[in-house]
BADO-194779 format. One record per residue (C-alpha): residue in one letter; x, y, z. Coordinates in steps of 0.001 Angstrom, whole numbers, padded with zeros to 6 digits, always signed. Each point is the difference from the previous one (the first is absolute). Layout:
BEGIN
aXYZ/...
***
This chain:
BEGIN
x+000000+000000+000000/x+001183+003628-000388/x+000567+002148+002195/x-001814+002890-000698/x-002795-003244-000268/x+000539-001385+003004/x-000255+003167+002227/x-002808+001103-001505/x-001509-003390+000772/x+001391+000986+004054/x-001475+003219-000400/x-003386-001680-000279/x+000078-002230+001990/x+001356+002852+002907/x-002810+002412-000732/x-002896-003048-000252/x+001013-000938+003718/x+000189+003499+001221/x-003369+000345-001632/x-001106-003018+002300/x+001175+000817+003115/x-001434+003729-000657/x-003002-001458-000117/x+000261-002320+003561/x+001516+003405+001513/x-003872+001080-000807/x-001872-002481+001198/x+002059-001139+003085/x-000918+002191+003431/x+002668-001752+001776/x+002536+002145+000841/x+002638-002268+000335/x-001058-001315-003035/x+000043+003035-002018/x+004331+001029+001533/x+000798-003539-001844/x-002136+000702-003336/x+002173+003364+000336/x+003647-001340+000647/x-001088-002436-002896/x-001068+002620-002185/x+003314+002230+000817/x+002253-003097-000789/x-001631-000121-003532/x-000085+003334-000662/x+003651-000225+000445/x+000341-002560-002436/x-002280+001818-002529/x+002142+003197-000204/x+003358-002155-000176/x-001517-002160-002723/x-001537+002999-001900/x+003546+001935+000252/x+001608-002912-001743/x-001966-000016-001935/x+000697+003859-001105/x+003392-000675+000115/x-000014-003069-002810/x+000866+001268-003548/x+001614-002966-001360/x+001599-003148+002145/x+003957+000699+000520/x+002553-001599+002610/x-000689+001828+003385/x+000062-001481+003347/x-002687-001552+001214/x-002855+002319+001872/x-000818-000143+003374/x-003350-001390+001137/x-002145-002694-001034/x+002037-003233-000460/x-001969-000643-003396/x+000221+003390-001025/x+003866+000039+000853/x+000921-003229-002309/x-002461+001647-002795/x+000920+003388-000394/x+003414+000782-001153/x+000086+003505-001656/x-000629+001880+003270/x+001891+003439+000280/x+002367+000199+002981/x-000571+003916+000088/x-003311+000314+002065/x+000123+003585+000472/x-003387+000288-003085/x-001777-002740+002027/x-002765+002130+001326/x-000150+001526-003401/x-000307-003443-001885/x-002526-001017+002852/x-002074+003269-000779/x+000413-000882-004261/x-000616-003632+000579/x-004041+000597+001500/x-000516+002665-002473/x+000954-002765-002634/x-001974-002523+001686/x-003060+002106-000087/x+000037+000486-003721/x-000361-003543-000302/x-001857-001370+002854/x-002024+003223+001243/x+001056-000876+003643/x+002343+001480+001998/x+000180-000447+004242/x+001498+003742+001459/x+001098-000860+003383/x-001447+002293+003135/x+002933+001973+000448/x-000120+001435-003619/x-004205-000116-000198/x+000500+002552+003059/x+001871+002176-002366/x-002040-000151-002528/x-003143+000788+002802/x+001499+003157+001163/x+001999+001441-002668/x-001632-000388-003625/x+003255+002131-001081/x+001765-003090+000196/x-002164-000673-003399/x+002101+000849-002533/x-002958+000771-003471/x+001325-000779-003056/x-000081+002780-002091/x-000148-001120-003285/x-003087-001972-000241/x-002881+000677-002008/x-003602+000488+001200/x+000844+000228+003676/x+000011+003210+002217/x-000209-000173+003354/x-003300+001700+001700/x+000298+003015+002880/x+000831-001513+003243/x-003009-002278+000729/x+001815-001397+003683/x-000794+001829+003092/x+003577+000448+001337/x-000791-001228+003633/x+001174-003574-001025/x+004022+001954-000254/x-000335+001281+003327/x-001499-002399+002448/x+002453-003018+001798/x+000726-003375-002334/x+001930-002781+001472/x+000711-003109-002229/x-001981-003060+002565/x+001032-002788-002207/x-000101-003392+001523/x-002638+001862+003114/x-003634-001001+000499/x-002491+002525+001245/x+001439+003364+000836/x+000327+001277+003687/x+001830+002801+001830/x+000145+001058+003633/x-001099+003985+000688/x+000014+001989+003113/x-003451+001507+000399/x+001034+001927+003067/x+002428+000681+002403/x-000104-000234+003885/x-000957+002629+001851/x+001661+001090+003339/x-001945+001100+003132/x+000779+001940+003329/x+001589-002464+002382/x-000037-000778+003904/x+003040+000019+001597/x+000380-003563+001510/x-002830-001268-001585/x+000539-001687-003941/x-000048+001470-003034/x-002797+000131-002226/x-000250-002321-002457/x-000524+000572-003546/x+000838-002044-003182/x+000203+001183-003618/x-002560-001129-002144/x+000695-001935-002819/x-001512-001340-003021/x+000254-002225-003688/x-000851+000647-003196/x-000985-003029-002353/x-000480-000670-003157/x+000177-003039-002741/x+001487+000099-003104/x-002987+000902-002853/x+000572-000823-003999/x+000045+002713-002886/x-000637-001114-003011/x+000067+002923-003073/x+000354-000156-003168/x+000620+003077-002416/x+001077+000157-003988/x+002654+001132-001543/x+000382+000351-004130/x+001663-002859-001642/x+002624+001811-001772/x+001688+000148+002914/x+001117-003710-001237/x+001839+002089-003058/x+002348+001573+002755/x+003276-001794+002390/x-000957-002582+002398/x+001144+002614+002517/x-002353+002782-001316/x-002913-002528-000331/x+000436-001396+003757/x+000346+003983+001075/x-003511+000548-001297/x-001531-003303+000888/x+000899+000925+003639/x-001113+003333-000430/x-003397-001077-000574/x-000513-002745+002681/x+001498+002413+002492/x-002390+002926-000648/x-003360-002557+000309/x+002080-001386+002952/x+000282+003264+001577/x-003161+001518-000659/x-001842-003168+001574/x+002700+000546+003037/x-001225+003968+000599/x-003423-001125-000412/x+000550-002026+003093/x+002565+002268+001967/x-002954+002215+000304/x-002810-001959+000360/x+000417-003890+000143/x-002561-001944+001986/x+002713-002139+001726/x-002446-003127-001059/x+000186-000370-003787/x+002661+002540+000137/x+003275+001225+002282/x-000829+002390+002562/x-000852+003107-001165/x+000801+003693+001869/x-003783+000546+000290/x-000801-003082+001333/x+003379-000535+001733/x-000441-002423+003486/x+002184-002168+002369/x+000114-003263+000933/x-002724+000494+002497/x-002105+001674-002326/x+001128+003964+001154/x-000309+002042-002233/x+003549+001575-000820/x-001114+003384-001725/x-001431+003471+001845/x-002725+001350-001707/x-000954+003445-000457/x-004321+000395-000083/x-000367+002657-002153/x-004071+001406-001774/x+000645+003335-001404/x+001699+000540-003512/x+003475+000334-000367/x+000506+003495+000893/x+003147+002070+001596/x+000542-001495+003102/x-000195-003412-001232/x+003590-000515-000543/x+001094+001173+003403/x-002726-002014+001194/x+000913-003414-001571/x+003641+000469-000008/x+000394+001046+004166/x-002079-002795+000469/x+003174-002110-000662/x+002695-001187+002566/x-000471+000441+004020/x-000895+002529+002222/x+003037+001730+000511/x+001402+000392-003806/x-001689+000497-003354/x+000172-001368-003141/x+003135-001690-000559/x+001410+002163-002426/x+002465-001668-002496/x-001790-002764-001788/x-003365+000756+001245/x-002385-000278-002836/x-003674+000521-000876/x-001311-002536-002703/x-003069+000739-001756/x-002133-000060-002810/x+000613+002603-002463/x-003744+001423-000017/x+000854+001076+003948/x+003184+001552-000975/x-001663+002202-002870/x-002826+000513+003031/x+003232+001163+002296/x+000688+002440-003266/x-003840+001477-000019/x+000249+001064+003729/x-000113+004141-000169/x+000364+002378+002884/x-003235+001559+001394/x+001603+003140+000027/x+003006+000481-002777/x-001769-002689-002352/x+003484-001332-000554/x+000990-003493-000207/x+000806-000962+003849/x+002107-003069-001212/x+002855-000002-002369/x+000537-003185-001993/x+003875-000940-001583/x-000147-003336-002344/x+003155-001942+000006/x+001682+000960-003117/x+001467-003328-000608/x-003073-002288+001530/x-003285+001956-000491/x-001570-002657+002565/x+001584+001736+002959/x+000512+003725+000594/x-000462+002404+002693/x-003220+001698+002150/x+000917+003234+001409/x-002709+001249+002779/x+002032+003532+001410/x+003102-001275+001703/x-001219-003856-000314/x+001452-002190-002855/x-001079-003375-000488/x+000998-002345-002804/x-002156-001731-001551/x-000796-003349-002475/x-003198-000431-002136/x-001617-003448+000351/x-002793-000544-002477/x-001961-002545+002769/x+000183+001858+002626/x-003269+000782+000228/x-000571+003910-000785/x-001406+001582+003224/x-001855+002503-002367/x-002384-003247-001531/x-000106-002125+002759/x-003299-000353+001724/x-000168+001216+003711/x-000791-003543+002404/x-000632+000090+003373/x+003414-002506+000416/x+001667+002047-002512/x+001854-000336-002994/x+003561-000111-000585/x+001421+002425-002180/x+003273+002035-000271/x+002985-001250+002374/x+002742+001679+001739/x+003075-001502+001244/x+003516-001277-000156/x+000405-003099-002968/x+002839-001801+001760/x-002671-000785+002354/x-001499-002596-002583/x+002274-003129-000548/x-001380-001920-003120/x+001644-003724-000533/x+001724-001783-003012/x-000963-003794+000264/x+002089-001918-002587/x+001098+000467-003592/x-001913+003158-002213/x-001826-002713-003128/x+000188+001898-003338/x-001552-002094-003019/x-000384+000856-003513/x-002926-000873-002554/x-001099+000775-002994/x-003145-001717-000644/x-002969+002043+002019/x+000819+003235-001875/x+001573-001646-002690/x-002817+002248-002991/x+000904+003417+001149/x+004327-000615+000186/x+000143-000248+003532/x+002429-002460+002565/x-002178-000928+003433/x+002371+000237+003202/x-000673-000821+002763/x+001540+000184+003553/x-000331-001981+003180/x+001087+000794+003375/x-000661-000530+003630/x-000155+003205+002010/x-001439+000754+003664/x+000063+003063+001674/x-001207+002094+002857/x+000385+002950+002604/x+002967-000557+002491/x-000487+003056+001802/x-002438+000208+002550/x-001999+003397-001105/x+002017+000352-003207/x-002233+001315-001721/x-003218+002847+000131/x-003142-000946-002178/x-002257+002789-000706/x-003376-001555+000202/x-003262+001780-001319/x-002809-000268+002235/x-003491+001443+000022/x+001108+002437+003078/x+002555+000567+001973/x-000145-001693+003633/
***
């Protein structure tokens, strides 16, 4: 057999198993379980970028020394380079080959997180016809809240203070009062995204390279607007724990909220904004942001003095992200990021319980999960009439609030208590 033959044969074989035990990592709820399926799936992963780096490297079969690695693969392959420095280079060249052929490709967590918070890592090929990318259709929360890579983990928990202790006056002789901080956990199990988006097919008429660049680019953007969708408002049932509906593990609710029945007029950003952090500072400052639909923020821009009839807040879009910018209110300046579902507090329907609407507070305070390899597969058959390549992507995420309080909701309700 040949070698280019026989480790594309490997190849197969590699990915079909990792495939498998993908699958068992799904259904299994042991936890135990699930750290094996992962040290499994890490060993063949291994294997899979060593095999598909050879098989970058193989031009035509010359005397080399044997490779390291796989016994089998060692006595087969003899025209491996003994300059490695282009390995990560051939790894990268060998999945965007693989994908032309096979329309599959595994990215492992570490570089799906990249491609999750920083879409500039998607280089666009510029010299393909009939594609131009749209305006920026991804709320940029998803680049600013916490990711962490939990491959190999089961459900997702961290440990939170939700208070301190507090001191009393004492007795002398007697004991001291006791107090303990209060502590907490946030929960949450991993939850599948499946998307799918379409790309033109003359994409195929460009470098393996170029093609992969733009396959990713599309699975990442239907990746990432599924991801904000949730960030702000996932049920933490069918979906990761969103901020509005952001609990513990014992069911306490994680969020303040901020009751709120009159229109959006020019106290309300004072009002919504001092409502975050404790009693003895304000807002946070650096990093603080308000997230809202872009109906309330044209709402924030309608708000006119009673008395000079000029604008009483000043609004500065990012230059270089129009999704974020700056509200000015006197010597207040807030940054802000448009989120298409947050719910716009100007259209929402007052309730007696309220209903969430724009949100104000640090993004670190959010931790959202990577659970195994990003899936990126290519067809052509559903929009195969009008030119187009299916892709779709795959990925396990979780997520929740870490911080007890971390955010404010602003909820409308039919009157203020």
């Amino acid at each position: 057999m040949k070698v280019k033959e026989f480790l594309t044969k490997k190849l197969g074989e590699l990915r079909s198993r990792l495939d498998t035990l993908d699958a068992e990592m799904i259904a299994t709820e042991s936890k135990e379980a699930r750290a094996q399926i992962g040290d499994t799936m890490k060993q063949i992963r291994a294997e899979i970028a060593e095999t598909e780096t050879m098989l970058a490297d193989i031009d035509e079969p010359k005397d080399a020394p044997a490779p390291a690695g796989d016994p089998a693969i060692r006595a087969a392959v003899v025209g491996e380079s003994e300059n490695r420095n282009g390995s990560v280079k051939g790894d990268i060249e060998a999945r965007a080959k693989a994908l032309t052929t096979d329309g599959h490709f595994s990215m492992p967590a570490s570089e799906a997180r990249s491609v999750l918070v920083s879409s500039g890592e998607l280089a666009t090929p510029t010299a393909v016809n009939g594609i131009s990318d749209p305006m920026s259709s991804v709320s940029s929360i998803v680049d600013m809240v916490e990711v962490e890579d939990m491959t190999g983990f089961g459900t997702f928990q961290e440990a939170y203070m939700k208070a301190w202790q507090e001191a009393d006056a004492g007795t002398e002789g007697s004991a001291a009062n006791s107090d303990d901080p209060d502590f907490g956990i946030v929960t949450d199990t991993p939850h599948i995204i499946n998307v799918i988006s379409y790309i033109s097919k003359q994409v195929r008429k460009q470098t393996p390279l170029q093609y992969l660049a733009k396959v990713q680019q599309g699975a990442a953007i239907a990746l990432k607007k599924k991801v904000a969708s949730w960030i702000v408002s996932g049920n933490g049932t069918t979906a990761i724990y969103g901020i509005c509906n952001a609990v513990d593990k014992d069911n306490d609710s994680m969020i303040q909220v901020v009751n709120k029945s009159s229109d959006i007029d020019d106290k309300t950003l004072r009002e919504i904004v001092f409502a975050y952090g404790g009693d003895d500072n304000l807002f946070g400052g650096d990093g603080v942001i308000l997230i809202l639909n872009k109906k309330d923020l044209v709402a924030f821009g309608d708000v006119r003095s009673s008395t000079t009839k000029q604008a009483v807040y000043e609004i500065i879009p990012d230059g270089t992200n129009p999704n974020t910018g700056v509200i000015k209110d006197g010597g207040l300046s807030v940054r802000y990021c448009i989120n298409a579902n947050a719910t716009a507090f100007v259209d929402a329907t007052a309730t007696e319980a309220g209903v969430p609407t724009m949100i104000v507070g640090h993004p670190r305070n959010y931790k959202l999960g990577l659970f195994g390899d990003y899936e990126i597969t290519v067809s052509e058959d559903y929009k195969f009439s009008e030119g187009l390549l299916a892709v779709r992507g795959e990925v396990l995420v979780a997520g929740n609030v870490i911080k007890d309080k971390g955010f404010v909701v602003v909820k409308k309700v039919t009157s203020n208590p």
